[in-house]
C-alpha positions as CSV (number, residue, x, y, z in Angstrom):
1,X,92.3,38.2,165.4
2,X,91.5,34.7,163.5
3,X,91.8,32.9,167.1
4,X,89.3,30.1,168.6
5,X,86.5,30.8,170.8
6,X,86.7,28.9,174.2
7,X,83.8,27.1,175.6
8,X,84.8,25.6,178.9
9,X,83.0,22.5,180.0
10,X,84.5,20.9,183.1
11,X,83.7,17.9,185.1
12,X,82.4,17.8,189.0
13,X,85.9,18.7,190.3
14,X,86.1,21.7,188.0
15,X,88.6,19.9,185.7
16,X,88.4,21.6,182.3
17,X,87.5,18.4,179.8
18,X,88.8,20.3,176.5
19,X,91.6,19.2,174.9
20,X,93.8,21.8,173.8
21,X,95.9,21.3,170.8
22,X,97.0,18.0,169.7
23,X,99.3,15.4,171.1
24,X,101.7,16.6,168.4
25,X,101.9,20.2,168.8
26,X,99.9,20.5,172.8
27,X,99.2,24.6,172.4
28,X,95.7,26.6,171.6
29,X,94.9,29.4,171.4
30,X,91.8,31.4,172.3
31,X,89.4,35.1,171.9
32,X,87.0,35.2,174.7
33,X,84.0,37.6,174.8
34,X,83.1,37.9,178.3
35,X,80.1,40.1,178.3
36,X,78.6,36.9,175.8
37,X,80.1,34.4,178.1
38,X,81.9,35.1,181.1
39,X,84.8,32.3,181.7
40,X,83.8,29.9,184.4
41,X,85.9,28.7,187.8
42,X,88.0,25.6,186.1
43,X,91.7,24.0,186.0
44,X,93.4,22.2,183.4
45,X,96.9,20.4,183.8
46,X,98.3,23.0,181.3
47,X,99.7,26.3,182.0
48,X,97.8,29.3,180.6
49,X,98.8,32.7,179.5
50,X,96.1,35.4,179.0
51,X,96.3,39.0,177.7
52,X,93.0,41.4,177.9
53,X,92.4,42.7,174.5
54,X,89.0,45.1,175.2
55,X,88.0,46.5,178.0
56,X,88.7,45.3,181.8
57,X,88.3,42.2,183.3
58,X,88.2,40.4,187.0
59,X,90.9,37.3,186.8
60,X,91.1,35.2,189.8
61,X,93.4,32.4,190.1
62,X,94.9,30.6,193.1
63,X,93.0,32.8,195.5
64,X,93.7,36.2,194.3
65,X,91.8,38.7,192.2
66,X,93.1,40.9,189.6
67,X,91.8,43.9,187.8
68,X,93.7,44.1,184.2
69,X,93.3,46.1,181.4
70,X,93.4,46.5,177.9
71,X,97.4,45.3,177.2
72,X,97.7,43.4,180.5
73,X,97.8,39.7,181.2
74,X,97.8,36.9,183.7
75,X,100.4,33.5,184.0
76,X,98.2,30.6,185.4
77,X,100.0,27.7,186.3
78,X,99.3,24.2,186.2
79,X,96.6,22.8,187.9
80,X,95.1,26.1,189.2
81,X,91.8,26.8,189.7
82,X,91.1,30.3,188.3
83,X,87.9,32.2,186.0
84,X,88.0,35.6,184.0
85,X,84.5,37.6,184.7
86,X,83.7,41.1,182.8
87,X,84.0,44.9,184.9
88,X,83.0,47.6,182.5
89,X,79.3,47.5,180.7
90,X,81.2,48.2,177.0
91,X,83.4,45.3,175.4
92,X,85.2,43.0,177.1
93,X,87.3,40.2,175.4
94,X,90.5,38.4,176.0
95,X,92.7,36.4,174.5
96,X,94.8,33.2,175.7
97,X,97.2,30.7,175.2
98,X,97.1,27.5,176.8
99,X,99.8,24.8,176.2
100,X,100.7,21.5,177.6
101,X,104.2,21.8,179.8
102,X,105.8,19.3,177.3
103,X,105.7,22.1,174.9
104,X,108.7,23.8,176.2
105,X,110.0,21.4,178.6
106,X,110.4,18.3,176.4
107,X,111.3,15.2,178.4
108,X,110.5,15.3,182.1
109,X,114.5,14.5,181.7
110,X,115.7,17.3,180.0
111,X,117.7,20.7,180.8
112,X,114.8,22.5,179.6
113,X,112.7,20.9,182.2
114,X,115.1,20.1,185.2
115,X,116.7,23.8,184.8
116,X,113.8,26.2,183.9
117,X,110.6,24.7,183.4
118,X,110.3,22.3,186.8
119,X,111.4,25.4,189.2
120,X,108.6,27.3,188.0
121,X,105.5,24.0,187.7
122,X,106.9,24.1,191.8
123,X,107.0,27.4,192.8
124,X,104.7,28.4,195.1
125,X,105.4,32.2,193.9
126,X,104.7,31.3,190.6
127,X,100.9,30.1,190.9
128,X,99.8,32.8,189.2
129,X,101.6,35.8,188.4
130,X,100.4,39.5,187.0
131,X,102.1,40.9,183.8
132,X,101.3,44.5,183.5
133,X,103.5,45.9,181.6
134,X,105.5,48.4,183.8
135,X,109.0,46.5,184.4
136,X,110.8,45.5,181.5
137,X,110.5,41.7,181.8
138,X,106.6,42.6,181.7
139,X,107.3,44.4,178.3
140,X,109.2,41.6,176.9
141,X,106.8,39.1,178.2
142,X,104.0,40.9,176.8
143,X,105.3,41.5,173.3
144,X,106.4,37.3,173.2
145,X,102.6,37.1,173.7
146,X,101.8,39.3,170.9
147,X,104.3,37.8,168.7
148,X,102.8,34.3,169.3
149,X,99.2,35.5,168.7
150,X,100.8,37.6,165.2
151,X,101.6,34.1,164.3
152,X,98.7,31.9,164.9
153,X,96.3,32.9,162.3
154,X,98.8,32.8,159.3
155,X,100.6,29.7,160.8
156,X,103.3,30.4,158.2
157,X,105.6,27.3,157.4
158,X,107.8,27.0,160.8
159,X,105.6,29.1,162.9
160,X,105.4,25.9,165.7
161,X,109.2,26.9,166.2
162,X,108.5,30.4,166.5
163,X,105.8,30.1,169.1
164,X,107.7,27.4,171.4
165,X,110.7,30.0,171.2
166,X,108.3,32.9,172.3
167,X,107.0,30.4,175.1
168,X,110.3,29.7,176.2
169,X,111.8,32.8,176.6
170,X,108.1,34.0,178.9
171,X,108.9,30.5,180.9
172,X,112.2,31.8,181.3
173,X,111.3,35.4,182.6
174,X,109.1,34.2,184.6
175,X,111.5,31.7,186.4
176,X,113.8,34.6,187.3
177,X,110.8,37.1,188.5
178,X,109.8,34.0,190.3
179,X,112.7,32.7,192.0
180,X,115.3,35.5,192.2
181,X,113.3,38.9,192.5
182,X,110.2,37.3,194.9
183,X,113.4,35.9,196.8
184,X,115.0,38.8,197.3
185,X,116.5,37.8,201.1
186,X,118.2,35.2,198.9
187,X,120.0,37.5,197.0
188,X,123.2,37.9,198.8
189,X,123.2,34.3,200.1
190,X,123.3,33.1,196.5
191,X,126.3,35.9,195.8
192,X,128.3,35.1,198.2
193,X,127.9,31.3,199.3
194,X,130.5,30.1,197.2
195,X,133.3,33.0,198.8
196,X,132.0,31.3,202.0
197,X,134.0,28.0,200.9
198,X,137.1,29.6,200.6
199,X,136.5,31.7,203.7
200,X,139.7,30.3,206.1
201,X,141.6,30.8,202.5
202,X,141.0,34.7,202.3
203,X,141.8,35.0,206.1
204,X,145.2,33.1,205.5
205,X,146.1,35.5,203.0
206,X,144.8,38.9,204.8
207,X,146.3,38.0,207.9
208,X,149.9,37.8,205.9
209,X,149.4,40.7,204.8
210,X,148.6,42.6,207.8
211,X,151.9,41.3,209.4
212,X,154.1,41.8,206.5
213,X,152.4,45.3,206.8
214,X,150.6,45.2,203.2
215,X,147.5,46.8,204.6
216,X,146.9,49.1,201.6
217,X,146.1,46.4,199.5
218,X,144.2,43.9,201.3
219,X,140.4,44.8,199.9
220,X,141.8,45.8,196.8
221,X,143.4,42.0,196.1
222,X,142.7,39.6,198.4
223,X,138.9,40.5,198.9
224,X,138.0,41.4,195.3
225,X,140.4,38.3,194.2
226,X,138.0,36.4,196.1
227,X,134.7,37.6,195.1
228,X,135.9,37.9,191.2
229,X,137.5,33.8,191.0
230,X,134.5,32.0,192.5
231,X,131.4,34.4,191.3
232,X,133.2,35.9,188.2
233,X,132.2,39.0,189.5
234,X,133.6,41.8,191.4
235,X,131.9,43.3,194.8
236,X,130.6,46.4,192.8
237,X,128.9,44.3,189.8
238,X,127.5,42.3,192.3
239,X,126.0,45.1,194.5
240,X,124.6,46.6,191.2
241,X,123.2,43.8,190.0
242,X,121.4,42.8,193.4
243,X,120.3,46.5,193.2
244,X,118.6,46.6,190.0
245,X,116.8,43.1,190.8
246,X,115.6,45.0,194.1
247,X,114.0,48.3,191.8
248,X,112.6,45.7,189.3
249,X,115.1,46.7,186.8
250,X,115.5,43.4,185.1
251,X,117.1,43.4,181.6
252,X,118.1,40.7,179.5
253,X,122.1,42.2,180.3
254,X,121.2,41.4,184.0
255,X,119.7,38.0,183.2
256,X,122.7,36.7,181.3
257,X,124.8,38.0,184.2
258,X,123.2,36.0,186.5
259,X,123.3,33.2,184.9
């Protein structure tokens, strides 16, 4: 894999000093040898996505530790203070990409950065977060990754598309794992908050129906009338979908859904 080495030099508050990428296109990426040079304690005001490519490693990052393997990576956010050591005696390399939030964000302004990127740059959950391949928005995070590191050595006309795309679409998996499966108390509240508005609405109309003795289709209408105007949804999708979040079973089908 054609990919830069990385040779971290920080500063005296462990601020990384390289620059990665250019002003024009703010991404690098990196193949680190740990056994010739293990990766020092540093932060850098990019984000940081690394996959282990030989052998196992000790990542550490926002005060946690983290054994991965061959095929398993790390998100590091933003100003984190993290370092990737060696565990086995054999090889031991990684490889990583580290990209300016701009990169996928854009404008500080923009949808991209108001509706997907900021949430996650703010998340306390999303610090630093394991992908290890076992849930399907790991599998799909982990091939973006490989896609993107496919691309970097040729660097094919159009390939800084391609690898903002790829970006984009882990930022986005990572926004949902974040915010809606580490929130799962929320779940419900989010479903059903906007039925809530139209609470002393529903009532009206059950209670009519009670007197005028239309009891046999009061949770078949009024309820599931309810639940299906304001979410879209009726209460069985919305059970299943709060189910499958719950069992990690995240797809991109659930995704849209929830959107």
């Amino acid at each position: 894999m054609a990919l830069s080495l990385c040779r971290t030099t920080v500063d005296d508050s462990a601020r990384e000093l390289m620059e990665h990428g250019t002003a024009a296109f703010p991404i690098a990426c990196y193949h680190d040898d740990l056994q010739a040079e293990p990766v020092p304690w540093h932060w850098h005001e990019e984000l940081e996505v690394l996959v282990v490519s030989e052998g196992m490693i000790l990542a550490t990052a926002g005060g946690e530790k983290f054994r991965l393997e061959k095929g398993e990576g790390l998100f590091i956010n933003a100003g984190v203070l993290h370092g990737d050591w060696p565990l086995n005696a054999g090889s031991c390399r990684l490889h990583s990409m580290v990209f300016h939030p701009r990169l996928v964000g854009g404008n500080p302004d923009s949808v991209f950065w108001q509706k997907y990127l900021g949430p996650v740059l703010c998340a306390p959950e999303c610090r630093c977060i394991p992908i290890l391949g076992g849930a399907v928005w790991e599998q799909q995070a982990l091939a973006e990754l490989q896609h993107i590191a496919e691309l970097w050595p040729r660097k094919a006309p159009g390939y800084e598309f391609e690898v903002r795309a790829a970006l984009s679409r882990v930022i986005f998996l990572l926004l949902w794992i974040c915010i809606v499966l580490h929130k799962q108390e929320n779940i419900f509240c989010i479903f059903t908050f906007p039925c809530k508005v139209k609470l002393h609405e529903t009532h009206l109309t059950i209670q009519y129906k009670i007197d005028h003795n239309m009891m046999h289709d009061v949770f078949c209408c009024s309820l599931c009338d309810c639940f299906h105007r304001h979410l879209l949804f009726y209460p069985v999708k919305i059970l299943c979908i709060a189910r499958c979040i719950m069992h990690n079973l995240i797809t991109n089908i659930i995704i849209k859904h929830l959107l």
